[in-house]
GUDREN-660813 format. One record per atom (N, C-alpha, C, O): residue in one letter; atom name; x, y, z. Coordinates in steps of 0.2 Angstrom, whole numbers, plus 5000, padded with zeros to 4 digits. Layout:
N
+---+----+------+------+------+
| r |  a |    x |    y |    z |
+---+----+------+------+------+
| A | CA |    X |    Y |    Z |
...
+---+----+------+------+------+
//
This chain:
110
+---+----+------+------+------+
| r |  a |    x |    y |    z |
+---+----+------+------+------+
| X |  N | 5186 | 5017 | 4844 |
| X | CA | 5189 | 5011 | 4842 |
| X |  C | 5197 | 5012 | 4843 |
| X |  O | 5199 | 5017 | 4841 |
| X |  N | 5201 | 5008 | 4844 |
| X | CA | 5207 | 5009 | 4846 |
| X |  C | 5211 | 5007 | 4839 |
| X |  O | 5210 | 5004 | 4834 |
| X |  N | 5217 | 5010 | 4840 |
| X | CA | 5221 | 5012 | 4832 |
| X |  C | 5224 | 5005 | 4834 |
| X |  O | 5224 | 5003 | 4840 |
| X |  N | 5227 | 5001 | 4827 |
| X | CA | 5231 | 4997 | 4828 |
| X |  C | 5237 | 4998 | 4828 |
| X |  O | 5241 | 4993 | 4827 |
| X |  N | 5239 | 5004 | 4828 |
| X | CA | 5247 | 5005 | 4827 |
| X |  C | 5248 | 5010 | 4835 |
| X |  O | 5253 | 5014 | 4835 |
| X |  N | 5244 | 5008 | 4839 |
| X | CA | 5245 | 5011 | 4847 |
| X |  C | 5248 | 5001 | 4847 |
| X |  O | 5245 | 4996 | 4844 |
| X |  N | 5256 | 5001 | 4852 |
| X | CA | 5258 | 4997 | 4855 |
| X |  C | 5255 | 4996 | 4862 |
| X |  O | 5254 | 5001 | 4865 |
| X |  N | 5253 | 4990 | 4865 |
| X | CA | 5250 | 4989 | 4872 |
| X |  C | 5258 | 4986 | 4874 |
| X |  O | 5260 | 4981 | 4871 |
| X |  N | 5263 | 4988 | 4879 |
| X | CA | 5268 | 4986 | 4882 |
| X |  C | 5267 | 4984 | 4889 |
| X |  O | 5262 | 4987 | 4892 |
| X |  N | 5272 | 4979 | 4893 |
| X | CA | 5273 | 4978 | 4897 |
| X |  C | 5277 | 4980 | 4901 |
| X |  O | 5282 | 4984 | 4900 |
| X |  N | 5277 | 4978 | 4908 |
| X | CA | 5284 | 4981 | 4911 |
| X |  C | 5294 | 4974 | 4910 |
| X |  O | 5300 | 4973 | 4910 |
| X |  N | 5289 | 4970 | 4909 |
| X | CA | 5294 | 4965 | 4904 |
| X |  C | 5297 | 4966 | 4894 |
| X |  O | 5302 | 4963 | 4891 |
| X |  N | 5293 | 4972 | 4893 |
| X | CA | 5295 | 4973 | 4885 |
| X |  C | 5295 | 4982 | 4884 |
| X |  O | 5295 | 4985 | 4879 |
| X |  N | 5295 | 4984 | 4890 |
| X | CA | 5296 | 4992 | 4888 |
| X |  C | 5302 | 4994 | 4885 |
| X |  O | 5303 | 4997 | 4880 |
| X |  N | 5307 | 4991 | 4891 |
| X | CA | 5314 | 4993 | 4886 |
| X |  C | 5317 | 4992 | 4879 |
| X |  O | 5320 | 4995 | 4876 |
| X |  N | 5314 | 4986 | 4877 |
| X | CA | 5312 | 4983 | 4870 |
| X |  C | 5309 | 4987 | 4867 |
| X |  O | 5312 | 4989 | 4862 |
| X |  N | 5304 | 4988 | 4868 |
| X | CA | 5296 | 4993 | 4864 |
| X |  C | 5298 | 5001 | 4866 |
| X |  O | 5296 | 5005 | 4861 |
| X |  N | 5301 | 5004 | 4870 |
| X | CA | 5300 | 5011 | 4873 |
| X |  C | 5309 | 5014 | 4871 |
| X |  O | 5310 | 5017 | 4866 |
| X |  N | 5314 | 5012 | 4876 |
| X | CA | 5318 | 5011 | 4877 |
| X |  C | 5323 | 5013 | 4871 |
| X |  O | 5326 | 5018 | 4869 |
| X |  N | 5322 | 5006 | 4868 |
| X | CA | 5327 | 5005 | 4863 |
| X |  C | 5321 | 5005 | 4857 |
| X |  O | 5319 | 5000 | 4855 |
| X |  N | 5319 | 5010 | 4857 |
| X | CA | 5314 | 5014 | 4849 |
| X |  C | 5319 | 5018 | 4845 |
| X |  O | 5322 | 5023 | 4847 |
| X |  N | 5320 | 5017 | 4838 |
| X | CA | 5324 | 5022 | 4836 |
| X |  C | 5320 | 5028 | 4834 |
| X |  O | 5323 | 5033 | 4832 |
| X |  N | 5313 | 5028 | 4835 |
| X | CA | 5309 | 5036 | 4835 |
| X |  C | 5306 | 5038 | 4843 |
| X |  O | 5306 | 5036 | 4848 |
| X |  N | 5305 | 5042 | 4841 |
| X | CA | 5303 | 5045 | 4848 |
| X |  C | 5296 | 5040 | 4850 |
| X |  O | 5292 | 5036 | 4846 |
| X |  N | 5296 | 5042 | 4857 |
| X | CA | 5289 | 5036 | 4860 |
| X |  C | 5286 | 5041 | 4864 |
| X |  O | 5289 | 5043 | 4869 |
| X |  N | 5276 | 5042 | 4862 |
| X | CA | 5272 | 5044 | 4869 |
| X |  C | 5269 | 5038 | 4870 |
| X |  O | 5266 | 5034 | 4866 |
| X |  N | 5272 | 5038 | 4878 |
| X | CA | 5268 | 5032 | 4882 |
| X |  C | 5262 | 5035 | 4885 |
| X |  O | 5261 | 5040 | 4888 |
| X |  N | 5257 | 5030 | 4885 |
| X | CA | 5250 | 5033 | 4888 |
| X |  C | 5249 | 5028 | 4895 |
| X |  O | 5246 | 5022 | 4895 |
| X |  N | 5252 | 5031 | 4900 |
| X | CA | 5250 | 5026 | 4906 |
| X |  C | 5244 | 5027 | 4909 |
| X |  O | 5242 | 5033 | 4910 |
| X |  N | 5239 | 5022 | 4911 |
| X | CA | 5232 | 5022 | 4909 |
| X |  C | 5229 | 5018 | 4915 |
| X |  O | 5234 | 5015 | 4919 |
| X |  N | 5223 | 5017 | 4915 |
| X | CA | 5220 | 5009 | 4919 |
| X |  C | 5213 | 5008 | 4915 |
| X |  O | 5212 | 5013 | 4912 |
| X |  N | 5210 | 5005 | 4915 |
| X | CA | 5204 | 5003 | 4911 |
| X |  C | 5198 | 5009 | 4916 |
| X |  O | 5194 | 5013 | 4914 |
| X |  N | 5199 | 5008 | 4923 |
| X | CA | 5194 | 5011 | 4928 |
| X |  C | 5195 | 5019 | 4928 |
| X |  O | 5191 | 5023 | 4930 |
| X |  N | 5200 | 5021 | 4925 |
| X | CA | 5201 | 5028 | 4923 |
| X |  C | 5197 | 5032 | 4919 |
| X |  O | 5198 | 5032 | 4913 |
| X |  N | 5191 | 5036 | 4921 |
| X | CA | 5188 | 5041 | 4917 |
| X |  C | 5191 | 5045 | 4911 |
| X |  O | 5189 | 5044 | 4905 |
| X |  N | 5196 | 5050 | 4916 |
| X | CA | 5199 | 5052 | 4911 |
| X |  C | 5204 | 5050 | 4907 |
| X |  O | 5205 | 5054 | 4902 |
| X |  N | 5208 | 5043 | 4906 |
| X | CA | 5212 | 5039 | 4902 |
| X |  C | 5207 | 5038 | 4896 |
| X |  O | 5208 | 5041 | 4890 |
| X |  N | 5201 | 5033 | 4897 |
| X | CA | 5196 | 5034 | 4892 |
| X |  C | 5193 | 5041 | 4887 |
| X |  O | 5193 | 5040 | 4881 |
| X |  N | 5192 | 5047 | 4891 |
| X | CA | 5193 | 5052 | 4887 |
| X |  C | 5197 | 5054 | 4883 |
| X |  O | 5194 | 5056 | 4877 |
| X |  N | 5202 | 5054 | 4883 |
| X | CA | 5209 | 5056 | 4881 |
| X |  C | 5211 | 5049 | 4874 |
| X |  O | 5215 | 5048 | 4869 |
| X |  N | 5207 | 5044 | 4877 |
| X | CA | 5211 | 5038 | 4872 |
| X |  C | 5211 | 5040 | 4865 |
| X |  O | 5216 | 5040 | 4861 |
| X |  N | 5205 | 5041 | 4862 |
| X | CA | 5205 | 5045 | 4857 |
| X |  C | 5207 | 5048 | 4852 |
| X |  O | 5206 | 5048 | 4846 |
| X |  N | 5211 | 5053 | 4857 |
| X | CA | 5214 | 5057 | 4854 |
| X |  C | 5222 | 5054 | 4853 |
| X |  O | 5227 | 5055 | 4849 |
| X |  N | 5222 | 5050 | 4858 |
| X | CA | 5230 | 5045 | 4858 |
| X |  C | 5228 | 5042 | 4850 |
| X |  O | 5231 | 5045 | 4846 |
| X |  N | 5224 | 5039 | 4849 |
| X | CA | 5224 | 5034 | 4843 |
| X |  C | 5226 | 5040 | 4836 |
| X |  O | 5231 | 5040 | 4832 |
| X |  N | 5221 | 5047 | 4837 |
| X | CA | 5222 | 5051 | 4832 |
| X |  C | 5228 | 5051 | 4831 |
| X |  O | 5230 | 5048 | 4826 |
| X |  N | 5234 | 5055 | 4836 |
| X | CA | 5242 | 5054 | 4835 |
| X |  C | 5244 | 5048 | 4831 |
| X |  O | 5247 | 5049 | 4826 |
| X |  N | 5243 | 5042 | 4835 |
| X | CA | 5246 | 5037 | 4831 |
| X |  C | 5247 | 5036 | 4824 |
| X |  O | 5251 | 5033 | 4821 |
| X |  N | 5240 | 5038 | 4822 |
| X | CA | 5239 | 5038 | 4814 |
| X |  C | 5241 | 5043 | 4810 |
| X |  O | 5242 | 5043 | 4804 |
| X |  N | 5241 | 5050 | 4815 |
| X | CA | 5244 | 5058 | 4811 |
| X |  C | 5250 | 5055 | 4811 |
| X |  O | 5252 | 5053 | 4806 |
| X |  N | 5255 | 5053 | 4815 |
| X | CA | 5263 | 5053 | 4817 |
| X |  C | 5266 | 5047 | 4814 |
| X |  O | 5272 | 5045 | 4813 |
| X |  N | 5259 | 5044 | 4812 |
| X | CA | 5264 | 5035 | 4809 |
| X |  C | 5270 | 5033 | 4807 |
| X |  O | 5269 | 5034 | 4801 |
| X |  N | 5277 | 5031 | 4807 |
| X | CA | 5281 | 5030 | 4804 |
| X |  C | 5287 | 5037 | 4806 |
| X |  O | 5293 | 5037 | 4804 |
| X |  N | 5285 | 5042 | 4809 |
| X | CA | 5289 | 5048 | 4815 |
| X |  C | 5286 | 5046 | 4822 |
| X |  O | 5289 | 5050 | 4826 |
| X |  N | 5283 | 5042 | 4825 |
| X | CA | 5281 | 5042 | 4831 |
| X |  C | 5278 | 5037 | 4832 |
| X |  O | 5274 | 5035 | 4828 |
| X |  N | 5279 | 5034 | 4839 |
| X | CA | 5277 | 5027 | 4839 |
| X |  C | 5275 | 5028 | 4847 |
| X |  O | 5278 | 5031 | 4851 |
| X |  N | 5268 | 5025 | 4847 |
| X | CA | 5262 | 5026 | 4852 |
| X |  C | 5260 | 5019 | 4856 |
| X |  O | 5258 | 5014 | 4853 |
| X |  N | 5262 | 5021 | 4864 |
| X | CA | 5261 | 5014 | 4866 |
| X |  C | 5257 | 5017 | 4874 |
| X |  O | 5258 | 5022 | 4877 |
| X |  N | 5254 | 5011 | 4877 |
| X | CA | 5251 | 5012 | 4881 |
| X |  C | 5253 | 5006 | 4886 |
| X |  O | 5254 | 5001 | 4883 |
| X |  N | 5253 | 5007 | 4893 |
| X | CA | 5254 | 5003 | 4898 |
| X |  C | 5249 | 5003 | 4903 |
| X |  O | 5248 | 5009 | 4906 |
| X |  N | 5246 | 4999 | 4904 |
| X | CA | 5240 | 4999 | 4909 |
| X |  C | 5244 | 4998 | 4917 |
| X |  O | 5247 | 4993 | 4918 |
| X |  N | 5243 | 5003 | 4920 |
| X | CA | 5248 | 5005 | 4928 |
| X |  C | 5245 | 4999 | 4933 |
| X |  O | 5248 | 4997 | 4938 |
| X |  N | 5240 | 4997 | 4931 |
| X | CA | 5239 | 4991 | 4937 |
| X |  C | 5241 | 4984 | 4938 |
| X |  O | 5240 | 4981 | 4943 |
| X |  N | 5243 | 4982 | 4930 |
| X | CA | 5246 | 4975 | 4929 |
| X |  C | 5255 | 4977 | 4927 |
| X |  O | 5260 | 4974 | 4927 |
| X |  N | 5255 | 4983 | 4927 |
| X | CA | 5263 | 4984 | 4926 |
| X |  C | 5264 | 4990 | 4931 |
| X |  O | 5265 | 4996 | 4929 |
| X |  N | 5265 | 4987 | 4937 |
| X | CA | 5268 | 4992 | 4940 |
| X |  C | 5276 | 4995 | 4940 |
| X |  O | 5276 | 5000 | 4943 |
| X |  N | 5280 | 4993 | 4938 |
| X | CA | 5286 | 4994 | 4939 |
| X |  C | 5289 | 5000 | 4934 |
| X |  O | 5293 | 5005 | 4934 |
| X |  N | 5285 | 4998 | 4931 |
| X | CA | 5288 | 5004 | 4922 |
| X |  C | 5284 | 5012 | 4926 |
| X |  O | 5288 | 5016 | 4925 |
| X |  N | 5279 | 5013 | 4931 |
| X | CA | 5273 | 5019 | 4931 |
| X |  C | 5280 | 5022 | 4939 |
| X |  O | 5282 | 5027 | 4940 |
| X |  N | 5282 | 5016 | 4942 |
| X | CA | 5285 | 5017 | 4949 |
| X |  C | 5293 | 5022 | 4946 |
| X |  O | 5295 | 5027 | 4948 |
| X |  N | 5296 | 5019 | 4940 |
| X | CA | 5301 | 5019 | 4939 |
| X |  C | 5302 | 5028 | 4935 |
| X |  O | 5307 | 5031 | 4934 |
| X |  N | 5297 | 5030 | 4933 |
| X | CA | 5296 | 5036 | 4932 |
| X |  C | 5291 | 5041 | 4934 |
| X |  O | 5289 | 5046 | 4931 |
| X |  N | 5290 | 5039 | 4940 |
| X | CA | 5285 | 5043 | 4948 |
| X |  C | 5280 | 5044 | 4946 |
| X |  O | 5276 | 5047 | 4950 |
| X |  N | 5277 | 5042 | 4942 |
| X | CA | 5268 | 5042 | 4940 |
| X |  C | 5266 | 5040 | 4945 |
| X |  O | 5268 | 5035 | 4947 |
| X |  N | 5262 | 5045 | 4948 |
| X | CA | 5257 | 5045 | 4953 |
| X |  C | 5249 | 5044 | 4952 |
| X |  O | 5244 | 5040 | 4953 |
| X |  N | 5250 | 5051 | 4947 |
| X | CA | 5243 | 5051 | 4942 |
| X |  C | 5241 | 5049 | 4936 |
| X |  O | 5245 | 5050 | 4931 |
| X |  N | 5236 | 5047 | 4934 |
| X | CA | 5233 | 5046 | 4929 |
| X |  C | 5227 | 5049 | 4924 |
| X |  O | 5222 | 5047 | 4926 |
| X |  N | 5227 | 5052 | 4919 |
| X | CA | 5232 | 5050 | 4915 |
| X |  C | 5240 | 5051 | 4913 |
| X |  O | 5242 | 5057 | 4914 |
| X |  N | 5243 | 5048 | 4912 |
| X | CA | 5250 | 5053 | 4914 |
| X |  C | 5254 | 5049 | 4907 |
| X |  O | 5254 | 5043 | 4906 |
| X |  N | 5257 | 5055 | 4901 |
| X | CA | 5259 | 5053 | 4895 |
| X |  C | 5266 | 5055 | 4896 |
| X |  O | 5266 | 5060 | 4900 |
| X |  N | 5272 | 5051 | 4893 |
| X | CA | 5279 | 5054 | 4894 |
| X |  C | 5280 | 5053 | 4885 |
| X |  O | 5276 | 5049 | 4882 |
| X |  N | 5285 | 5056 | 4883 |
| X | CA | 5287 | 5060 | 4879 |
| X |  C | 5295 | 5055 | 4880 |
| X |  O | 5299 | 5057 | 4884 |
| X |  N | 5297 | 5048 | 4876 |
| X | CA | 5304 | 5048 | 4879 |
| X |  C | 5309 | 5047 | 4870 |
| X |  O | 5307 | 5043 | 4866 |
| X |  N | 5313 | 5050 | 4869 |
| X | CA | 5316 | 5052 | 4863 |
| X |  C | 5323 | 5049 | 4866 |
| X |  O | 5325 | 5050 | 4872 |
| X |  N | 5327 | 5045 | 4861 |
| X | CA | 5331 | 5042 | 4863 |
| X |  C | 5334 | 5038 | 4871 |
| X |  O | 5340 | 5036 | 4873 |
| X |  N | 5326 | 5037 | 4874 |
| X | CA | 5329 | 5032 | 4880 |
| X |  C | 5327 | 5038 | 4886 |
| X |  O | 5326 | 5036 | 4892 |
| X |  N | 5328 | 5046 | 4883 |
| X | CA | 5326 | 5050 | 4889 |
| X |  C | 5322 | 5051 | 4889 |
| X |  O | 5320 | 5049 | 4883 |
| X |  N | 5316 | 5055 | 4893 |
| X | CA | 5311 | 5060 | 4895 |
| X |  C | 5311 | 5066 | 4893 |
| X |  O | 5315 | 5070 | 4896 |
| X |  N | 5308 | 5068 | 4886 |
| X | CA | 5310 | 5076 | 4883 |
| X |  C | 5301 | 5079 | 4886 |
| X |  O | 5301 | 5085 | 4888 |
| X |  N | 5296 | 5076 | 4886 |
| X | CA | 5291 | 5078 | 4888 |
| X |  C | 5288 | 5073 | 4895 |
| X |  O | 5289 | 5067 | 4896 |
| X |  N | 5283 | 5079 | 4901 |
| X | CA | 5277 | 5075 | 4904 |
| X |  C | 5272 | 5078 | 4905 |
| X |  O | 5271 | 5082 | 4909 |
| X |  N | 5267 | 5075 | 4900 |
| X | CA | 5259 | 5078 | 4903 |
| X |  C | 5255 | 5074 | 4906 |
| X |  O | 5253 | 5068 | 4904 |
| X |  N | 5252 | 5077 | 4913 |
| X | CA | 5247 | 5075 | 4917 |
| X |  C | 5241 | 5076 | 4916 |
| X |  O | 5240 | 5082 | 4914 |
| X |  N | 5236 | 5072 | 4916 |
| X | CA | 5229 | 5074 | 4915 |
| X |  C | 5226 | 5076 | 4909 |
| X |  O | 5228 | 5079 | 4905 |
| X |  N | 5221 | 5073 | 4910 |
| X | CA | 5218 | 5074 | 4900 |
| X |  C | 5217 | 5082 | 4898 |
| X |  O | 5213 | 5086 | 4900 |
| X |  N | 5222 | 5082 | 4893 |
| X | CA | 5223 | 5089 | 4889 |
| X |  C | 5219 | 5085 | 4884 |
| X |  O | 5217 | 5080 | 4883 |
| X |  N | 5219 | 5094 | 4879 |
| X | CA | 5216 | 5092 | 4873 |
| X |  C | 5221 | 5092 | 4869 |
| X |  O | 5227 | 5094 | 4870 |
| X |  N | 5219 | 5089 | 4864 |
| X | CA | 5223 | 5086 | 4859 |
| X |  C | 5228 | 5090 | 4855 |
| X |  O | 5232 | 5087 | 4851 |
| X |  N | 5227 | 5098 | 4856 |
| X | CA | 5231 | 5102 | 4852 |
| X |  C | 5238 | 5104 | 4859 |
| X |  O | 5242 | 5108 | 4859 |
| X |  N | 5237 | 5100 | 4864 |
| X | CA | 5242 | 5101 | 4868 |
| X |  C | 5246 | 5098 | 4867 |
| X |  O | 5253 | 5098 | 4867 |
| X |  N | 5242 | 5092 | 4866 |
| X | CA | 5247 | 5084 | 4866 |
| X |  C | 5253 | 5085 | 4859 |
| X |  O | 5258 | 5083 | 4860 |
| X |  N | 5249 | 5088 | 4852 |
| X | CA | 5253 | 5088 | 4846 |
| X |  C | 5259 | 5093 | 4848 |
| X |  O | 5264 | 5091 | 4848 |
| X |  N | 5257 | 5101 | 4851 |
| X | CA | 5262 | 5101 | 4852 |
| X |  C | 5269 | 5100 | 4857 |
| X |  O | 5274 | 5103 | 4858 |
| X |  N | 5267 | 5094 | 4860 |
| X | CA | 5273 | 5092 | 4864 |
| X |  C | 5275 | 5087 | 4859 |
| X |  O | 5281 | 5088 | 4858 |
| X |  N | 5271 | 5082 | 4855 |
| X | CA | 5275 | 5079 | 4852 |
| X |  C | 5278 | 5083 | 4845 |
| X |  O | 5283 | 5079 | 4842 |
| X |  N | 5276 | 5090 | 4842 |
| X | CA | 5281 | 5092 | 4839 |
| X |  C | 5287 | 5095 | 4839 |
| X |  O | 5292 | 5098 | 4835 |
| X |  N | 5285 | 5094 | 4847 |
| X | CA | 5292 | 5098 | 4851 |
| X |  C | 5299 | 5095 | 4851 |
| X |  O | 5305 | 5097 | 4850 |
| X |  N | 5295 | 5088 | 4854 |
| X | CA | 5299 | 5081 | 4853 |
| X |  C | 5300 | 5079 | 4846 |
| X |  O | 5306 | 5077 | 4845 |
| X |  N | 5298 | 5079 | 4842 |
| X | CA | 5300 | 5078 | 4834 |
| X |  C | 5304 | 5083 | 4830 |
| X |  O | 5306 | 5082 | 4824 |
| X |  N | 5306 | 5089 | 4834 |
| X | CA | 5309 | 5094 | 4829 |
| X |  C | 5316 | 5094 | 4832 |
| X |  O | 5321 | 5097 | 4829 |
+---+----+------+------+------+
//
């Protein structure tokens, strides 16, 4: 079941939602037909709800928003970026486990 405190963005409200965040942002760039997006989503929600209120979780589906996935070379999926202040302090490719994912984002948080 999906966290309600994971953000679903657009390529019309990223900069809004991603961009201009005053906490750090992992995005989870995904498609529904993606296996391993599916696998991994999981552990996305766990974050969301460990990090609440320090880190803010949003997800873009790369096939109805292609601009946001072109505009930071996403090729692959799953592909999560790590953006703190507007820039890219993290990128991970392909579904890691979960204790990879915390420590990029405690990397980005300290």
């Amino acid at each position: 079941m999906a966290s309600e405190k994971v953000v679903h963005v657009t390529d019309a409200t990223f900069e809004q939602e991603v961009l201009k965040s005053d906490k750090p942002v992992l995005i989870d760039f995904w498609a529904p037909w993606c296996a391993p997006c599916r696998a991994i989503a999981p552990s996305i929600d766990e974050l969301a709800n460990e990090y609440d209120g320090r880190l803010k979780v949003v997800k873009i589906n790369v096939d109805d928003n292609p601009q946001t996935p072109a505009r930071y070379g996403v090729r692959g999926i799953p592909n999560l970026l790590i953006i703190k202040g507007g820039q890219v302090k993290e990128q991970i490719v392909g579904a890691v486990p979960k204790g990879h994912l915390v420590k990029a984002v405690d990397g980005a948080l300290a």
